[in-house]
C-alpha positions as CSV (number, residue, x, y, z in Angstrom):
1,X,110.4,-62.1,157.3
2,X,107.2,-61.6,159.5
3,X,105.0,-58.7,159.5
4,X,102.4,-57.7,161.7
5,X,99.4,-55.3,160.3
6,X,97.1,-53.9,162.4
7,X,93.4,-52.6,161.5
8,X,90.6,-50.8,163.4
9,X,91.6,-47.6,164.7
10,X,89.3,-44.3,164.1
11,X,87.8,-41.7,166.4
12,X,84.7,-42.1,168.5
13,X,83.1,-40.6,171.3
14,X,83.2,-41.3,175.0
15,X,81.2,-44.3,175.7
16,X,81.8,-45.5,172.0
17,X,83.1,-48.9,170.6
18,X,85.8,-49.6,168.2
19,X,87.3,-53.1,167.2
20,X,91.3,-53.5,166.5
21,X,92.6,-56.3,164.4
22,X,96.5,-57.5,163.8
23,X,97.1,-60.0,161.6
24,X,100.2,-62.0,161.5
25,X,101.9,-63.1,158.3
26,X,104.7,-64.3,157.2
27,X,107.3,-67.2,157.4
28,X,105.8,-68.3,160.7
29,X,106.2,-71.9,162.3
30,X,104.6,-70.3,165.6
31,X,103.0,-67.3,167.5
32,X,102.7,-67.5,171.6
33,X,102.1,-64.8,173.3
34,X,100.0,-62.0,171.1
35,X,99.2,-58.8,173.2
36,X,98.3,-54.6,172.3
37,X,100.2,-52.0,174.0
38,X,99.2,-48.2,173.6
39,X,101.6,-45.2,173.3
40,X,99.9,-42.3,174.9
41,X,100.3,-38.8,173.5
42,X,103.9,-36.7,174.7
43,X,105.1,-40.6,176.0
44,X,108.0,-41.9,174.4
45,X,108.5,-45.7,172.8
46,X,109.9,-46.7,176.0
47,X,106.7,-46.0,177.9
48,X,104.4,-47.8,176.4
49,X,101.7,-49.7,178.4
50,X,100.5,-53.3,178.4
51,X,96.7,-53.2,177.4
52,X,96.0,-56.9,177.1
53,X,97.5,-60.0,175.9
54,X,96.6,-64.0,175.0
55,X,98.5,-66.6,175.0
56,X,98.0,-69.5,172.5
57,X,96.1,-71.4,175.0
58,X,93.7,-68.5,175.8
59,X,94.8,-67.2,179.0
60,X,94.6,-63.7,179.3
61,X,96.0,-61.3,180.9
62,X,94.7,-56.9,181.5
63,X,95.9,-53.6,182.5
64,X,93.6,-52.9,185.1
65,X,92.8,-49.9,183.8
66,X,90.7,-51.7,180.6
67,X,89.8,-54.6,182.4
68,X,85.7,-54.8,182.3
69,X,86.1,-52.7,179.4
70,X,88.2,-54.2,176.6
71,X,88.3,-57.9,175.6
72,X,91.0,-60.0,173.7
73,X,90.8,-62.4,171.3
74,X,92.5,-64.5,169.4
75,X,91.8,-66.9,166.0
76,X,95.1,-69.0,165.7
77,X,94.4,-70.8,162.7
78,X,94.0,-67.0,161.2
79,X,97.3,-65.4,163.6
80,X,95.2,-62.6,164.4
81,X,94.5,-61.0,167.8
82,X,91.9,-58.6,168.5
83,X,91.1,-56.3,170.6
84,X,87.1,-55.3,171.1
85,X,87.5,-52.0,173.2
86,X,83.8,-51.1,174.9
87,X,82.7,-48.2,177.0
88,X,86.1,-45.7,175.6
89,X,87.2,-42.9,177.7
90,X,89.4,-40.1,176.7
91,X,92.1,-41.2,178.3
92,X,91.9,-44.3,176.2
93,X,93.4,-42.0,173.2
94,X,96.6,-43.2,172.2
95,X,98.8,-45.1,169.4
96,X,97.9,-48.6,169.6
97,X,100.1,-51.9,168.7
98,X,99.7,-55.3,168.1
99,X,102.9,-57.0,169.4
100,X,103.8,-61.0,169.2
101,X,106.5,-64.0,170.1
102,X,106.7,-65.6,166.9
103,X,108.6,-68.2,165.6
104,X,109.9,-68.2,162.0
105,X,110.3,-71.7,160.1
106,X,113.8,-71.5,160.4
107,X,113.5,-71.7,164.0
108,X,114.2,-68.2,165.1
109,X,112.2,-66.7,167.7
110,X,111.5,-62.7,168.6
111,X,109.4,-60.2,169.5
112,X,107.5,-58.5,166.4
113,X,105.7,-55.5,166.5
114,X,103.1,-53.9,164.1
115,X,102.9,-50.2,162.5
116,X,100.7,-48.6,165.2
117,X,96.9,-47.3,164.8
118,X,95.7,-44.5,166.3
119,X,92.8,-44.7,168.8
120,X,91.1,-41.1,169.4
121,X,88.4,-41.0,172.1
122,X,86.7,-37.5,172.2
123,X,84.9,-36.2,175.4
């Protein structure tokens, strides 16, 4: 059983900061790829978006629409991503969640996805 908990979200103002945290735990042998996606408002599961991601060796990869904006991170010995989000616009609002490719000790591998945390960026 793995579980993904996410941490972080709030409301703030345009131009504000906020800081979301998903930790991994679990019977986990291994995590590669870690990564948020957002749910905007009226879209359905199917249309979420790719924010960021990190793979366990660092590399990185942004949504151009964040990219100079939001930052992610990663502390493996912890199996928890971050995600520091700088400079917020409104359109920014949106249901965000940690997602990872983690491998149990039993050697099954999948996709795992956390409860969602709501981002709300006022104008």
């Amino acid at each position: 059983q793995v579980q993904l908990v996410e941490s972080g979200g709030g409301l703030v103002q345009a131009g504000g900061s906020l800081r979301l945290s998903c930790a991994a735990s679990g019977s986990i042998s291994g995590i590669n790829v870690m990564g948020w996606y957002r749910q905007a408002p009226g879209k359905q599961r199917e249309q979420r978006e790719l924010v960021a991601s990190i793979t366990s060796g660092g590399r990185t990869n942004y949504a151009d629409s964040v990219k100079g904006r939001f930052a992610i991170s990663r502390d493996n010995a912890k199996n928890t991503v971050y995600l520091q989000m700088n400079n917020l616009k409104p359109e920014d609002t949106a249901v965000y969640y940690c997602e990872a490719f983690i491998t149990t000790i039993l050697s099954m591998s999948g996709r795992s996805w956390g409860q969602g945390t709501q981002v709300t960026v006022s104008s």
